[in-house]
MIDOSE-1310 file (N, C-alpha, C; in nm, 2 decimals, decimal comma, always signed):
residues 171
xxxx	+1,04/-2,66/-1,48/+1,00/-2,77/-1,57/+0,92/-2,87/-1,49; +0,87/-2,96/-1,59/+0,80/-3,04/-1,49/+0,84/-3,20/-1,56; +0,86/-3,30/-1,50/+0,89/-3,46/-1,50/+0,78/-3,53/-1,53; +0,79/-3,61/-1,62/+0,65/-3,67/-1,66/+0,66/-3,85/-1,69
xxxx	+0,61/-3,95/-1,66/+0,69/-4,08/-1,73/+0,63/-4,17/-1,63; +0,70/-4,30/-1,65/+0,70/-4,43/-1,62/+0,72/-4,44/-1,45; +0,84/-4,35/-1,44/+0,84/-4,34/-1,29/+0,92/-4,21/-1,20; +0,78/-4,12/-1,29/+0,80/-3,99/-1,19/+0,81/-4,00/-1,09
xxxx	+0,91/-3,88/-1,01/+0,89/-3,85/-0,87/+0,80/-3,84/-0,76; +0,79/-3,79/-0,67/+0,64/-3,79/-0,62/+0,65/-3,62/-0,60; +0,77/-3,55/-0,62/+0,81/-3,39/-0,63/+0,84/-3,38/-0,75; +0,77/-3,35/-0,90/+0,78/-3,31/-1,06/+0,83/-3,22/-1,05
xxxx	+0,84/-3,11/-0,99/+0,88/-2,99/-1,05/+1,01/-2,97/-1,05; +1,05/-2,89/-1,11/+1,21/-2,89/-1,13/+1,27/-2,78/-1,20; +1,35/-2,68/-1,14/+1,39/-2,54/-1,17/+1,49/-2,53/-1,27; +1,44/-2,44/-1,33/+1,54/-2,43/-1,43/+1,71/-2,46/-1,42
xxxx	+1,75/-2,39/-1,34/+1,86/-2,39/-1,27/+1,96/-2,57/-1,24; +1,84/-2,58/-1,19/+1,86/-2,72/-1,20/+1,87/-2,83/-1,30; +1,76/-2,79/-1,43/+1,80/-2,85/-1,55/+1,91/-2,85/-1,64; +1,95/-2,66/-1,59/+2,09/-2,65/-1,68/+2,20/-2,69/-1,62
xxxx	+2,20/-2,76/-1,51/+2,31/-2,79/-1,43/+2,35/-2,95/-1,44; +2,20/-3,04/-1,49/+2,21/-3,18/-1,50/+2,21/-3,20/-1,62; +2,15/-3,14/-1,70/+2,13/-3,16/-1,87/+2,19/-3,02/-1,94; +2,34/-2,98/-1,95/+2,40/-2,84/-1,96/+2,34/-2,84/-2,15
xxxx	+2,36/-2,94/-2,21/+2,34/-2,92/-2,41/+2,18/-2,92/-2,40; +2,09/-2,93/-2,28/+1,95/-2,90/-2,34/+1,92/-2,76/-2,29; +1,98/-2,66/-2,27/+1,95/-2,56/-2,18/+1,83/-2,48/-2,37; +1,85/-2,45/-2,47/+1,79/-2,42/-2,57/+1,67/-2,51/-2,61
xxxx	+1,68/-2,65/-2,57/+1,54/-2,76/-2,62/+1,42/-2,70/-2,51; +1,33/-2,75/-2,53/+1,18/-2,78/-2,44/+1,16/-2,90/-2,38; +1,27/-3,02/-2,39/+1,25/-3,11/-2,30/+1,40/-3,19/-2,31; +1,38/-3,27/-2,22/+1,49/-3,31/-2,23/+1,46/-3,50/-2,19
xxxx	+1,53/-3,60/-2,17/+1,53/-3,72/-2,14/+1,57/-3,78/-2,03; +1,45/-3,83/-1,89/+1,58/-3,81/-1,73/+1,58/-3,93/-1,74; +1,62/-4,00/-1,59/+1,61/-4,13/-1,60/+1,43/-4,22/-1,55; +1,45/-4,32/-1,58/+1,34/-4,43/-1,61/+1,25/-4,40/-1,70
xxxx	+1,32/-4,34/-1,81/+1,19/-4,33/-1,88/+1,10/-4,19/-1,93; +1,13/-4,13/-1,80/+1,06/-3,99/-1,81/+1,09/-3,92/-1,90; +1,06/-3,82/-1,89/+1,09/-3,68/-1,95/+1,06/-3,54/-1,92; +1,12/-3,48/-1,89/+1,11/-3,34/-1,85/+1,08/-3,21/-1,94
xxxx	+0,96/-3,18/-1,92/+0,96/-3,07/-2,01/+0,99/-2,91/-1,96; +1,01/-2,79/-2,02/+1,03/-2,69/-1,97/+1,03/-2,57/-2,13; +1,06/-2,45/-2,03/+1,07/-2,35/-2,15/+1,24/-2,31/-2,14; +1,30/-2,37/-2,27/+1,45/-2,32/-2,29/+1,46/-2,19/-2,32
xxxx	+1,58/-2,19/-2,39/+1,65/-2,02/-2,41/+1,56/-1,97/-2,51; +1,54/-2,05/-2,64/+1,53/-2,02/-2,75/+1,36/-1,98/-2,72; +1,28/-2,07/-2,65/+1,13/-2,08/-2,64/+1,14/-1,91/-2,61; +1,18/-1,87/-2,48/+1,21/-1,76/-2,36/+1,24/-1,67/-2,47
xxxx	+1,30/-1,64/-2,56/+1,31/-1,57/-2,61/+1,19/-1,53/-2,77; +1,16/-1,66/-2,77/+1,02/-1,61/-2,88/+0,90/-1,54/-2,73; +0,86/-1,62/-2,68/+0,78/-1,58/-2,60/+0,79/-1,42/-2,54; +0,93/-1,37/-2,50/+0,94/-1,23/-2,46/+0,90/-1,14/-2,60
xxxx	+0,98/-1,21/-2,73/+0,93/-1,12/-2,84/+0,76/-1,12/-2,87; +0,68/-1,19/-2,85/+0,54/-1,22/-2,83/+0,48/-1,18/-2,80; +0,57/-1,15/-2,70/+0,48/-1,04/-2,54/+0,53/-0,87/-2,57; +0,59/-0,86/-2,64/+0,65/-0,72/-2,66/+0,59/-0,70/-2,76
xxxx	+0,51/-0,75/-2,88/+0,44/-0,73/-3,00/+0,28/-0,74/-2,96; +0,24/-0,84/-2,86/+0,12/-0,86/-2,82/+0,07/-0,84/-2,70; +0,16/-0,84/-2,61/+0,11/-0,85/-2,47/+0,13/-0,73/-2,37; +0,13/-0,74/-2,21/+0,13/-0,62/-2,15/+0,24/-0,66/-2,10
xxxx	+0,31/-0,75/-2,10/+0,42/-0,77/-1,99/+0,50/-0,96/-2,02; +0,56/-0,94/-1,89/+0,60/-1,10/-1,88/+0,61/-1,16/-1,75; +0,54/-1,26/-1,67/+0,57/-1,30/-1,59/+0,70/-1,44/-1,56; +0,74/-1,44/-1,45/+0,84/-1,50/-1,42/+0,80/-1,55/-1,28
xxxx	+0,81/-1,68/-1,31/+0,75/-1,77/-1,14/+0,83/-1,73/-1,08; +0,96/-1,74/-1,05/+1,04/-1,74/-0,95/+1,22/-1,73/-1,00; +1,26/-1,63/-0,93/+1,37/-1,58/-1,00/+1,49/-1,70/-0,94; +1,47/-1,72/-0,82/+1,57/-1,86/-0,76/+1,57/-1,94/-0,84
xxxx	+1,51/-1,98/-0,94/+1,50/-2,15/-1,00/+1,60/-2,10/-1,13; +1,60/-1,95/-1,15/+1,68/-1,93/-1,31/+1,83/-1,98/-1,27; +1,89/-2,08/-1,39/+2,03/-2,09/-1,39/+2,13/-1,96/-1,39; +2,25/-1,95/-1,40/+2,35/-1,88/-1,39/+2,34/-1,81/-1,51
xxxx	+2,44/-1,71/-1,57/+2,49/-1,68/-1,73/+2,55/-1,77/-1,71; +2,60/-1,83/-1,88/+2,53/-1,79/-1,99/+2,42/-1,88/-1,99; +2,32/-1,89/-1,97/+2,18/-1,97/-1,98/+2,09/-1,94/-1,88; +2,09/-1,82/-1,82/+1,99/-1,74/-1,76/+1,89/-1,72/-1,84
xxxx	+1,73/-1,72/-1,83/+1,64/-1,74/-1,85/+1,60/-1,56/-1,84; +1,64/-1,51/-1,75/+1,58/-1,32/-1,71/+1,73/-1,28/-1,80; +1,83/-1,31/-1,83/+1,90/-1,28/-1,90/+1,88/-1,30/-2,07; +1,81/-1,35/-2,10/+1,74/-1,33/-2,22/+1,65/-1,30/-2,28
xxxx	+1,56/-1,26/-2,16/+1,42/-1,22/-2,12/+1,47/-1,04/-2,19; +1,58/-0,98/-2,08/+1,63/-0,88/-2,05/+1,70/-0,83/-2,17; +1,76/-0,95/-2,26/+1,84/-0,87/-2,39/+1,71/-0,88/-2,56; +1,66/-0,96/-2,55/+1,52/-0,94/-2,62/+1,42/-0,81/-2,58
xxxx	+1,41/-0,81/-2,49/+1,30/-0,66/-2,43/+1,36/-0,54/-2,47; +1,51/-0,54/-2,41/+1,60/-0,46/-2,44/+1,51/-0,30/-2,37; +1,53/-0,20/-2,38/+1,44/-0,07/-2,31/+1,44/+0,10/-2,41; +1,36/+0,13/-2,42/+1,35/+0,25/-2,48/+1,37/+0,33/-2,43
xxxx	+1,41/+0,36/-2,28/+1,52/+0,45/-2,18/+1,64/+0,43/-2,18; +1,64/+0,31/-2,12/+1,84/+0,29/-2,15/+1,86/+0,21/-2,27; +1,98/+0,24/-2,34/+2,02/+0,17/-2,42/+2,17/+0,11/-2,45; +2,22/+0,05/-2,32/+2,33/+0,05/-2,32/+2,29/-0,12/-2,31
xxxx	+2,38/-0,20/-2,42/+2,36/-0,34/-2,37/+2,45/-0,39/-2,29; +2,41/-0,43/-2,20/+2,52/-0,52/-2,08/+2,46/-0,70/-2,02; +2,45/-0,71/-2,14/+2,41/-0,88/-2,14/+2,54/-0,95/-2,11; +2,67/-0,84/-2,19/+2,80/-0,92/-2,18/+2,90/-0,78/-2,16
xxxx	+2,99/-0,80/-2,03/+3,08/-0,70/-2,04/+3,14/-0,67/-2,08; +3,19/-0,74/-2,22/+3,30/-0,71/-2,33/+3,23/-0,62/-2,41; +3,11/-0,62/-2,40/+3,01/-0,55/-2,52/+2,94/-0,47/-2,50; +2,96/-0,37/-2,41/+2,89/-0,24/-2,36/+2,87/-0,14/-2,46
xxxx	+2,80/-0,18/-2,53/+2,76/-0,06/-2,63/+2,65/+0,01/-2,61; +2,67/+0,11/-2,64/+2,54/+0,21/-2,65/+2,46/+0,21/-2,79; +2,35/+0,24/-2,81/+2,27/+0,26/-2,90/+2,18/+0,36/-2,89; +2,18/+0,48/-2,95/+2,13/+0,59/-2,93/+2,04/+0,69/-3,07
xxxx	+1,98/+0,77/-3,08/+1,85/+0,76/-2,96/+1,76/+0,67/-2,99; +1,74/+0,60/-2,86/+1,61/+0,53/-2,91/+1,51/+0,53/-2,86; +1,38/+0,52/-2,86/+1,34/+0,55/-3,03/+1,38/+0,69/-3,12; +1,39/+0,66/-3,22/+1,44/+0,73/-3,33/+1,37/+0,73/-3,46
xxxx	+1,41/+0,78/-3,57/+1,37/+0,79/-3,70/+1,41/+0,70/-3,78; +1,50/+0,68/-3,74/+1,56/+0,50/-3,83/+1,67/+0,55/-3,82; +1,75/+0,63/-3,80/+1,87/+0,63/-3,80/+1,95/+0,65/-3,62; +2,04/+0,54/-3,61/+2,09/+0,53/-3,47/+2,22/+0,51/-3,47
xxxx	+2,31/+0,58/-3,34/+2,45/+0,58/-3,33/+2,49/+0,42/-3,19; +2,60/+0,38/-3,28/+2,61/+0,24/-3,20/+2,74/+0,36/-3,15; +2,78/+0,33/-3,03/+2,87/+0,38/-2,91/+2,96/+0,35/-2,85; +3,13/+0,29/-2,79/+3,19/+0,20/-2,77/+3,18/+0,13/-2,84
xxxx	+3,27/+0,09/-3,01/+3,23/-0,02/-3,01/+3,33/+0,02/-3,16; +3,37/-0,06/-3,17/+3,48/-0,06/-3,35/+3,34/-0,19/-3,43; +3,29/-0,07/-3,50/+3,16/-0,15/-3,56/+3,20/-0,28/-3,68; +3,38/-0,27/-3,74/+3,42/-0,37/-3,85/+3,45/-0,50/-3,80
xxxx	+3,47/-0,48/-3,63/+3,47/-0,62/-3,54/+3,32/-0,67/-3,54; +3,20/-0,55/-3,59/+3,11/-0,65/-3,51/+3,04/-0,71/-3,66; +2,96/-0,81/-3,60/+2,85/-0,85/-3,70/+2,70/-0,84/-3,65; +2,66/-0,74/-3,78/+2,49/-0,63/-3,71/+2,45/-0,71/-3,83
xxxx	+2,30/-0,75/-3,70/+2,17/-0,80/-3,81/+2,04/-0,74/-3,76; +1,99/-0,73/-3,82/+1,82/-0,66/-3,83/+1,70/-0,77/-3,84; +1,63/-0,78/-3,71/+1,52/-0,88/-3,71/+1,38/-0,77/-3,70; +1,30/-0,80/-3,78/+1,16/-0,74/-3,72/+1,12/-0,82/-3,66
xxxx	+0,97/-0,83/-3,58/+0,93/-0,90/-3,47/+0,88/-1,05/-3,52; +0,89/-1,08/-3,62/+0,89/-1,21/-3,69/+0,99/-1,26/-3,71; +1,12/-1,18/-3,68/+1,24/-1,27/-3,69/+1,27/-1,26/-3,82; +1,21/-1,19/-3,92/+1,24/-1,17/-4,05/+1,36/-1,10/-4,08
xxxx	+1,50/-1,13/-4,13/+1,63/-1,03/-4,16/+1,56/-0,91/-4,24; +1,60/-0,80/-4,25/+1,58/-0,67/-4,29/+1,71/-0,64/-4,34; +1,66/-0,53/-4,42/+1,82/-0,45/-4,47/+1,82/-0,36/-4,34; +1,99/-0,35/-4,37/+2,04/-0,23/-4,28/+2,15/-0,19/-4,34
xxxx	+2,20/-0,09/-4,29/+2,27/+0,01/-4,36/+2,39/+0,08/-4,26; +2,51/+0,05/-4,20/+2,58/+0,07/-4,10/+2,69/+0,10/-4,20; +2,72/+0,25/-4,18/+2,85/+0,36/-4,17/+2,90/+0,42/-4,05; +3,03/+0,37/-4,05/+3,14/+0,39/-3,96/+3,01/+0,38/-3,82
xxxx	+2,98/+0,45/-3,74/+2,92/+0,37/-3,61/+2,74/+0,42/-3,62; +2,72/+0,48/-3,70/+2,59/+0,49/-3,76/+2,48/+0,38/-3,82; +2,42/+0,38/-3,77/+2,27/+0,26/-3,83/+2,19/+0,31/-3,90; +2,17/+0,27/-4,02/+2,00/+0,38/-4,09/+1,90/+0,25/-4,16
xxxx	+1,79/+0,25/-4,09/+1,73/+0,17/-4,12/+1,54/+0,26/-4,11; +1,58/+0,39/-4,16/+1,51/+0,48/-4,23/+1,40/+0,44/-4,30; +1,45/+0,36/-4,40/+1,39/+0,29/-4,52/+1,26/+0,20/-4,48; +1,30/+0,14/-4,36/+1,19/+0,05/-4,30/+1,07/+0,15/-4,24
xxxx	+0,92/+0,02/-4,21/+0,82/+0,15/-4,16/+0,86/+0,16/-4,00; +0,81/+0,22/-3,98/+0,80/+0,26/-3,82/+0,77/+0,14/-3,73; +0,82/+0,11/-3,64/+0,79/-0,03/-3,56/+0,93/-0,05/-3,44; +0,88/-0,16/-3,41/+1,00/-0,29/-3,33/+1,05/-0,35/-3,42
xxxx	+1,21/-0,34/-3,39/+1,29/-0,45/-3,43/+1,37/-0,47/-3,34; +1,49/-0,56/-3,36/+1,55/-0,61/-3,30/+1,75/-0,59/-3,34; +1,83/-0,53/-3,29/+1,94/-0,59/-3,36/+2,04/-0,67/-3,32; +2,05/-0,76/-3,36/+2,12/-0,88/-3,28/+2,30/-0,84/-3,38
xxxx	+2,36/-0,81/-3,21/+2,52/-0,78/-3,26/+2,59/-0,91/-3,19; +2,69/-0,94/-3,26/+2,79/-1,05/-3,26/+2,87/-1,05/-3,29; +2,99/-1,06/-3,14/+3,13/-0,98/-3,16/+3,18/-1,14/-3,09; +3,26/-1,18/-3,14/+3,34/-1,35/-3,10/+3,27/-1,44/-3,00
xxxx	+3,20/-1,47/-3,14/+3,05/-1,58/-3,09/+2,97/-1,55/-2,96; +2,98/-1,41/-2,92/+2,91/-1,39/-2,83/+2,79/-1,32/-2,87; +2,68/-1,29/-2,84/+2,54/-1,23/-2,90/+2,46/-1,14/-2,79; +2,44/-1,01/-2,84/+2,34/-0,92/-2,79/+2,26/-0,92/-2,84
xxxx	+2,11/-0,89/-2,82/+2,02/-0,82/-2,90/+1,97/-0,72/-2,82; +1,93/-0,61/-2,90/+1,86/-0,42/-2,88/+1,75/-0,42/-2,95; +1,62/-0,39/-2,86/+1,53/-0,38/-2,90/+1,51/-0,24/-2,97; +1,49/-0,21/-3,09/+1,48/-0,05/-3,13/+1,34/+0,00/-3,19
xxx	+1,32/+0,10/-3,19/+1,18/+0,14/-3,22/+1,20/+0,24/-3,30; +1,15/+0,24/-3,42/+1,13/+0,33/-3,54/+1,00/+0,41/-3,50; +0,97/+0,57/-3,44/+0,86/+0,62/-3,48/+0,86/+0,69/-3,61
């Protein structure tokens, strides 16, 4: 991030890591409030993760200045990078170790098997790349989302307030 104001530093820049460690409730904003006046701006969780979906709809990739400045979990910056991208080779999510599930095959036809996982603990939702909810259709550990066209989505699982998201691909 960078420091901007009345009586900036003569050193503005300022790592993520370090934001989430001085200002822990703005790690999700785009700026935050320092002292004299300033203000710090930066890209939070929430930004990091439209932008990866952005780049996964539009772009060739994602760059990352420098991996030293990301904060720790939970408010890692490549850790959300990493569960929005999600990968069409592996599909095991390990954003959180209570949550090792598999999701298979992917890509697929619309129909996918979730793996480790008692699916009536979890709560499954369906984002297309606009963030738009979708229907979905989950029996016993089965996903059918058939019905939709071919594309990227997203499914963001949530098992005691904790959150994955799998990137999935309908051909």
């Amino acid at each position: 991030g960078y420091e901007f104001g009345p009586s900036s530093p003569s050193q503005y820049a300022i790592g993520f890591n370090t934001i989430a460690a001085t200002y822990p409730s703005a790690v999700d904003n785009d700026q935050v409030a320092s002292t004299g006046g300033n203000t710090i701006y930066y890209n939070g969780v929430f930004t990091i993760a439209d932008k990866t979906s952005l780049a996964l709809t539009s772009a060739g990739g994602i760059m990352i200045w420098s991996l030293d400045l990301d904060a720790p979990s939970p408010n890692s910056l490549l850790t959300t990078i990493r569960q929005v991208a999600g990968t069409a080779v592996t599909s095991t999510l390990t954003g959180l170790p209570e949550m090792k599930i598999a999701v298979y095959p992917n890509p697929s036809n619309g129909v996918f098997t979730l793996q480790n996982s008692d699916v009536s603990k979890l709560t499954i939702v369906l984002l297309n790349t606009v963030g738009e909810k979708k229907s979905i259709s989950v029996n016993n550990n089965t996903i059918d989302i058939s019905n939709e066209p071919k594309g990227v989505y997203y499914l963001q699982i949530t098992k005691d307030n904790q959150t994955v998201i799998q990137k999935l691909i309908v051909q």
